[in-house]
C-alpha positions in Angstrom: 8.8 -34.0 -15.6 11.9 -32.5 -17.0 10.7 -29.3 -16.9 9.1 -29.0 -13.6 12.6 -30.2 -12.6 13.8 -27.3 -14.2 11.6 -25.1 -12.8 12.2 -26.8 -9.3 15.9 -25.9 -9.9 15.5 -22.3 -10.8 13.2 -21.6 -7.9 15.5 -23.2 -5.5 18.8 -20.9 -6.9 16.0 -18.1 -6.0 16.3 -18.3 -2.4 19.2 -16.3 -1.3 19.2 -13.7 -3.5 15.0 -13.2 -3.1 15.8 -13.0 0.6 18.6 -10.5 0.3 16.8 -8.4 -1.6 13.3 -8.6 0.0 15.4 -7.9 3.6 16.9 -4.8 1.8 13.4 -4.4 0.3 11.2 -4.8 3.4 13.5 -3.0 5.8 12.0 -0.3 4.4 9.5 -0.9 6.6 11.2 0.6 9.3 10.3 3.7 8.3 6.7 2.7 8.8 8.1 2.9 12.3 7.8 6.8 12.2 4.4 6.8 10.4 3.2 4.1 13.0 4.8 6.4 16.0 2.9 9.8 14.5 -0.1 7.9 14.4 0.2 6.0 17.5 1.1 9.5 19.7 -1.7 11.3 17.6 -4.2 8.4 18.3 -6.1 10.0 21.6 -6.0 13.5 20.7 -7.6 12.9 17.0 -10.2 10.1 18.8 -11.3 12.7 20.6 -12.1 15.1 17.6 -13.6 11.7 15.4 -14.2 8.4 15.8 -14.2 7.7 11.9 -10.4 7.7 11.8 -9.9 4.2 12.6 -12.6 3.6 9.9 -11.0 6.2 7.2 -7.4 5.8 8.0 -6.8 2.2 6.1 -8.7 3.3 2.8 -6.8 6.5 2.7 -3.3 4.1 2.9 -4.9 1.6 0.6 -6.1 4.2 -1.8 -2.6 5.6 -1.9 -1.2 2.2 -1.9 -3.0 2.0 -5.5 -1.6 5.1 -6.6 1.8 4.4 -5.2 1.6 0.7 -6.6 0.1 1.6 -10.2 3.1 4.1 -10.7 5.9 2.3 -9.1 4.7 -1.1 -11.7 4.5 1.0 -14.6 7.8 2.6 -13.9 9.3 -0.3 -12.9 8.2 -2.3 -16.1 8.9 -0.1 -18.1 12.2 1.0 -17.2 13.2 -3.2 -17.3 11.1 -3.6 -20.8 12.9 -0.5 -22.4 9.4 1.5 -23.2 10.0 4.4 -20.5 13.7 6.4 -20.8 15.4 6.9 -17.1 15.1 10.9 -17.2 13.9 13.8 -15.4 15.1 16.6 -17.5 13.3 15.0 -20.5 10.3 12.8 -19.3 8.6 10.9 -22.4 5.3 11.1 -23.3 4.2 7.8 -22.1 5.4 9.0 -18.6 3.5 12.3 -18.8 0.3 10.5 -19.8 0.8 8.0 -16.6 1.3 10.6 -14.0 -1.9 12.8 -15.7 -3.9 9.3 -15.4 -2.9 9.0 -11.8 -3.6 12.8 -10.8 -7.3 12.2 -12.5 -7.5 9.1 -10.1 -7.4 11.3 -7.0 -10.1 12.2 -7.2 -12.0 9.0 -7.8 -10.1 6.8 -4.8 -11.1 10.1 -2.5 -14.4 9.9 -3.5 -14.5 6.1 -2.4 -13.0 6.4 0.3 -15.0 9.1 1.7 -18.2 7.0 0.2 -17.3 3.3 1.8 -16.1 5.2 5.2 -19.9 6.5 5.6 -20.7 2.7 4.6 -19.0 1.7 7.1 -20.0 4.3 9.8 -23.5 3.2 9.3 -22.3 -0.3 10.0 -20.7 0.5 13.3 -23.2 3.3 14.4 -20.0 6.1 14.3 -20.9 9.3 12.9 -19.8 12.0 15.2 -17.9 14.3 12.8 -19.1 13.0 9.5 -19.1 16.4 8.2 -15.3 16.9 8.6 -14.7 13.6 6.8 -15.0 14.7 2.9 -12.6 17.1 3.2 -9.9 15.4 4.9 -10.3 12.9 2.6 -9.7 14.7 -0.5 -7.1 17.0 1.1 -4.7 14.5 2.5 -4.9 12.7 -0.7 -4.1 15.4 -2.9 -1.0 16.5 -0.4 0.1 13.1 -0.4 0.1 12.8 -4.4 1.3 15.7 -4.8 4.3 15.0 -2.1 4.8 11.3 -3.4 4.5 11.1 -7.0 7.5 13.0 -7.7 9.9 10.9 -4.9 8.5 7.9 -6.8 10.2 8.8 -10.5 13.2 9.9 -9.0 13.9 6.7 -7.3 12.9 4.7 -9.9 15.5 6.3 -12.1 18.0 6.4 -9.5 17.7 2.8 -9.0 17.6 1.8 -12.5 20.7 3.8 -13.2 22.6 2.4 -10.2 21.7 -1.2 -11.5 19.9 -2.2 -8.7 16.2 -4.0 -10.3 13.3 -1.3 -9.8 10.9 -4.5 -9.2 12.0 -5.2 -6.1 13.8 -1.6 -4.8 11.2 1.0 -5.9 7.5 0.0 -4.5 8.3 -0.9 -2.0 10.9 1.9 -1.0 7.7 4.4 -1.5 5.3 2.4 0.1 7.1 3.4 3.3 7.6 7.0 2.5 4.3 7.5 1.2 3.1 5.9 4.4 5.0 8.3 6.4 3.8 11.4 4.1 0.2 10.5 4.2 0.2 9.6 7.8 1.8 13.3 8.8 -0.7 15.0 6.3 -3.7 13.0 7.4 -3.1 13.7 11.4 -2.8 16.9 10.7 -5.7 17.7 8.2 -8.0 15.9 11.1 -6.9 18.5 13.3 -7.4 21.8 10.8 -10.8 20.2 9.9 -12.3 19.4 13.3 -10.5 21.6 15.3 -9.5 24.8 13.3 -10.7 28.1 12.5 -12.2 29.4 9.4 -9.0 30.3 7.9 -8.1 26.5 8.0 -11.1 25.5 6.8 -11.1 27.9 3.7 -7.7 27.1 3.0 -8.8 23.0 2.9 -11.5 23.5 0.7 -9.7 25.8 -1.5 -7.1 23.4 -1.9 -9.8 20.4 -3.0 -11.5 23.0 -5.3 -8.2 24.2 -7.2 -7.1 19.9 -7.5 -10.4 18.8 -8.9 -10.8 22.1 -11.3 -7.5 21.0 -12.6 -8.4 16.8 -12.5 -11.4 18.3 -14.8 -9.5 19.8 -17.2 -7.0 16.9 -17.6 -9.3 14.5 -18.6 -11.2 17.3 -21.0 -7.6 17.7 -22.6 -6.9 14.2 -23.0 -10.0 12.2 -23.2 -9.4 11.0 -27.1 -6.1 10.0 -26.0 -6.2 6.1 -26.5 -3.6 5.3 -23.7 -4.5 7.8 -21.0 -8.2 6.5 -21.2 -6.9 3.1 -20.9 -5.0 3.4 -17.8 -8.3 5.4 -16.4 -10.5 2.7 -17.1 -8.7 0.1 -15.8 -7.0 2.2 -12.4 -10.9 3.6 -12.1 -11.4 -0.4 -12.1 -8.9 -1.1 -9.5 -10.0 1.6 -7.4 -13.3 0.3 -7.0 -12.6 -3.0 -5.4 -10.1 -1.2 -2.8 -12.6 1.6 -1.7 -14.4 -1.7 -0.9 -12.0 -3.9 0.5 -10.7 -1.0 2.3 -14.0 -0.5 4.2 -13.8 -4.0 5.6 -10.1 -2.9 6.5 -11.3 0.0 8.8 -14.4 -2.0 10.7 -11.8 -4.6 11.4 -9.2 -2.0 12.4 -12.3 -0.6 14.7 -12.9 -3.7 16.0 -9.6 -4.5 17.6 -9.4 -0.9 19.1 -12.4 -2.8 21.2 -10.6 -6.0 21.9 -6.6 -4.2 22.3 -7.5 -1.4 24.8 -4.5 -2.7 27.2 -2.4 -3.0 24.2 -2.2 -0.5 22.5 1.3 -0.4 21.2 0.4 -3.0 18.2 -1.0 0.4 16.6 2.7 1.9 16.6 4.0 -0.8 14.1 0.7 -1.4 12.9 1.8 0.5 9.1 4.6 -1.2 9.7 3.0 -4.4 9.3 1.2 -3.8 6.8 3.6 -2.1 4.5 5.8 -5.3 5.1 3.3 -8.0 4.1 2.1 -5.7 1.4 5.9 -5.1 -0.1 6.5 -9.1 0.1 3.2 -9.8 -2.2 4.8 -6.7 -4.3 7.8 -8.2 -4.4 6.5 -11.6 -5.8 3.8 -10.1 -7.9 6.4 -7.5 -9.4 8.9 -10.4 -10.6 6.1 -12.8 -11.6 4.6 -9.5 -13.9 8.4 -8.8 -15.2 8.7 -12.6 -15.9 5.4 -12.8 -18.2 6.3 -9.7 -20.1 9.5 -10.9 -20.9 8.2 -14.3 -22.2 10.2 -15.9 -19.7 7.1 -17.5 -18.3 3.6 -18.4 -19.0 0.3 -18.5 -16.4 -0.1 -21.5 -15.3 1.0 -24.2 -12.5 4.8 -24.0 -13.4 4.6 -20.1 -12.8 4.0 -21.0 -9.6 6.6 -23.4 -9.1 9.2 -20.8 -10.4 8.3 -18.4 -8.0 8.6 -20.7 -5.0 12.2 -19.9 -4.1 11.2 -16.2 -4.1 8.4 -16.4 -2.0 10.3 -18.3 0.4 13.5 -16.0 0.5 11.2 -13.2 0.9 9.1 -14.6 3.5 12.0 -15.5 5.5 12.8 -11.5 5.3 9.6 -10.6 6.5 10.1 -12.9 9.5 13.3 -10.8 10.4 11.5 -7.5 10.1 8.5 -8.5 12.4 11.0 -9.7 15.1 12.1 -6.2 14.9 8.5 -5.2 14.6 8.0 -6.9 18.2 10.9 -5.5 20.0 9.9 -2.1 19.4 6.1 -2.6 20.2 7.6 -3.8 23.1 9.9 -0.9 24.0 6.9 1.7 23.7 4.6 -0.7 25.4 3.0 1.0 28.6 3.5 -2.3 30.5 7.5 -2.3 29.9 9.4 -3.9 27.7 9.7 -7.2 29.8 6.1 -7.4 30.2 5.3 -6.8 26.5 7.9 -8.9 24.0 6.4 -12.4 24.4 3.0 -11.4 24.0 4.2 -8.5 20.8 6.6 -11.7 19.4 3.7 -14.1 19.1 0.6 -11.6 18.2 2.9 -10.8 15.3 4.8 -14.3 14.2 0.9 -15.3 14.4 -0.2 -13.3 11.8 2.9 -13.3 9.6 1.9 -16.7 9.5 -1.8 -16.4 8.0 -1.2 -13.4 5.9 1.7 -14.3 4.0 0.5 -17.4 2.2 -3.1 -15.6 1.6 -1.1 -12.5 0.2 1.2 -14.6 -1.8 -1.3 -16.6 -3.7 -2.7 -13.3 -4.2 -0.6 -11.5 -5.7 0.4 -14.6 -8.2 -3.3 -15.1 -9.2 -3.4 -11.5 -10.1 -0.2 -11.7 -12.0 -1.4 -14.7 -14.2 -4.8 -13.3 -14.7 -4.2 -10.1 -15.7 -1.8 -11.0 -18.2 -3.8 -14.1 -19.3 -6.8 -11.7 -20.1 -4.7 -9.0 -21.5 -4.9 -6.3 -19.3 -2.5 -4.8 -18.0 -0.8 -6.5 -14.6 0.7 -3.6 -13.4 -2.3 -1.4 -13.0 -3.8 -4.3 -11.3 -1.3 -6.7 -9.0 -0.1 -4.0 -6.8 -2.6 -2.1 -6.7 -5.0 -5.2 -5.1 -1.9 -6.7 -3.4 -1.4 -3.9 -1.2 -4.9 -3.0 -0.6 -5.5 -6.9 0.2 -2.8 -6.7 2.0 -3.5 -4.1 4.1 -7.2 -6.0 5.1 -5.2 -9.6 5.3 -2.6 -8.5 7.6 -5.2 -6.5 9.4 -7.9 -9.2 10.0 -4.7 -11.8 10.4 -3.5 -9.2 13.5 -7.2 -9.6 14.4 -7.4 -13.6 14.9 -3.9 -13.4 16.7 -5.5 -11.1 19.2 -8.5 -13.4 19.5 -6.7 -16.5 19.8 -3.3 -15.2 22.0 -6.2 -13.1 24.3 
């Protein structure tokens, strides 16, 4: 009893500083505002071209998510544990062999993603422009990586050397941008691929070509290296269930474009949303993993208990930011502003309020697991907390509609 007192305690002291931080954390999100605008504005003109972009466009964010998330945990761990050196100028090794294993991944989550998005076309009866799809796939992907990987180390270490804690600055920081990169690059590969000339075409297929030739020879250079196979393995593992889960993201996502015609305007803060909910189970997750690394807890009940005061500081945060969220559906709502906010306010406090438990639980259970079956946690929590998150806060979004009308 003593000790769950204690535990009760420290959780408890956790509240105001977890919900400081997650605000600064999750306000982030706000820059999902310009990923959800380019999206939202893009919407009709790139419908028109293909319908498989409300089925592709969550796995390509989720599959990025898991890149994102594998190298923003691994930085952020290791910067905290000591086993990765804050600099630029002089990367380590260990670094080196963790952005090589996440270039090699590219390939394998666009691969997925293009595979569970023809899944999922056949489900919905969608093809028109199927044959477009492969290539924007793999090209946005590799533009984003090749955009967002670099931004990632550099404010990892910037954060690290101001003395702010990476775990709860750096995901989700570059969850946003990433969002906002990929978003641009995927809007505007749809249009070269389904609308441009030959030139374009050439140049997107040249691009893929010249990424996987050098994804091939990475892995033929370091394939008897103990450490880079190990993060393969178990990021090919994580991509696996998100080209999966991300699949059911996209059918859902297509299924409200059926029931939302009138109101559209939940699309503009719809990356908002999810980057939000997905930052929050980062946020918890990253702490727990940091927590079990350091010996300062063990899986189990208790680990739960400690992280109440967390969860609830950050959950109070996300509240805040869907408020925001609302108000600005609102303001780009065709209906007016007037018209919109009460409906925008409870379609989004609705599904704040079934995601973040689900997403919470989630990303604790992965935490404890992981660790508990020594793997590795952070090639695993984030990586399923923001892909779970994206199809949580996604098919939450969905039962709001359904139950607000």
């Amino acid at each position: 009893m003593a000790a769950l007192g204690e535990a009760l305690a420290a959780a408890a002291g956790d509240v105001w500083g977890a919900f400081r931080e997650g605000l600064v954390a999750t306000a982030t999100g706000l820059l999902d505002i310009v990923a959800g605008y380019i999206f939202y504005s893009a919407l009709g003109e790139i419908l028109g071209l293909t319908p498989l972009v409300l089925l592709v466009y969550p796995g390509i964010l989720s599959v990025r998510g898991v890149i994102t998330g594998i190298l923003s945990g691994n930085l952020s761990t290791g910067l905290n544990i000591g086993s990765i050196e804050p600099s630029v100028r002089r990367p380590g090794w260990r670094l080196k062999l963790l952005i090589y294993a996440l270039f090699s991944m590219v390939f394998f989550g666009a691969l997925s993603v293009a595979a569970m998005t023809a899944l999922a076309a056949t489900v919905t009866g969608v093809y028109r422009g199927m044959g477009g799809l492969l290539v924007t796939v793999f090209a946005t992907m590799y533009l984003s990586f090749l955009t967002v990987s670099p931004i990632t180390v550099a404010v990892a270490f910037l954060a690290y050397g101001r003395g702010l804690d990476p775990d709860k600055i750096v995901y989700p920081i570059m969850s946003s941008v990433a969002d906002i990169v990929t978003t641009l690059y995927f809007v505007n590969v749809v249009r070269l691929a389904y609308s441009g000339g030959p030139p374009a075409h050439a140049a997107l297929w040249g691009l893929v070509a010249l990424m996987t030739a050098g994804q091939a020879y990475v892995v033929w250079w370091l394939h008897e290296e103990e450490e880079f196979t190990s993060h393969l393995r178990e990021e090919i593992l994580s991509l696996v269930m998100v080209a999966a889960i991300a699949s059911v993201t996209g059918y859902i996502l297509e299924r409200i474009s059926r029931a939302i015609r009138s109101r559209r305007e939940i699309y503009a803060v719809y990356p908002a949303v999810l980057t939000t909910v997905g930052d929050a189970g980062s946020i918890v997750g990253s702490v727990g993993t940091t927590r079990l690394n350091l010996g300062y807890a063990e899986p189990g009940p208790r680990f739960y208990i400690r992280s109440l005061g967390t969860m609830a500081g950050v959950w109070a945060a996300t509240l805040t930011m869907f408020t925001v969220y609302a108000a600005y559906a609102s303001l780009v709502s065709p209906a007016g502003p007037l018209a919109s906010l009460p409906y925008d306010l409870a379609v989004l406090f609705t599904a704040n309020m079934l995601a973040m438990p689900v997403i919470f639980a989630i990303s604790l259970t992965a935490a404890g697991e992981t660790y508990r079956r020594g793997l590795n946690p952070d090639n695993f929590v984030n990586p399923l907390v923001s892909t779970l998150a994206d199809m949580v806060s996604t098919a939450s979004l969905y039962a709001a509609i359904a139950l607000l009308g």
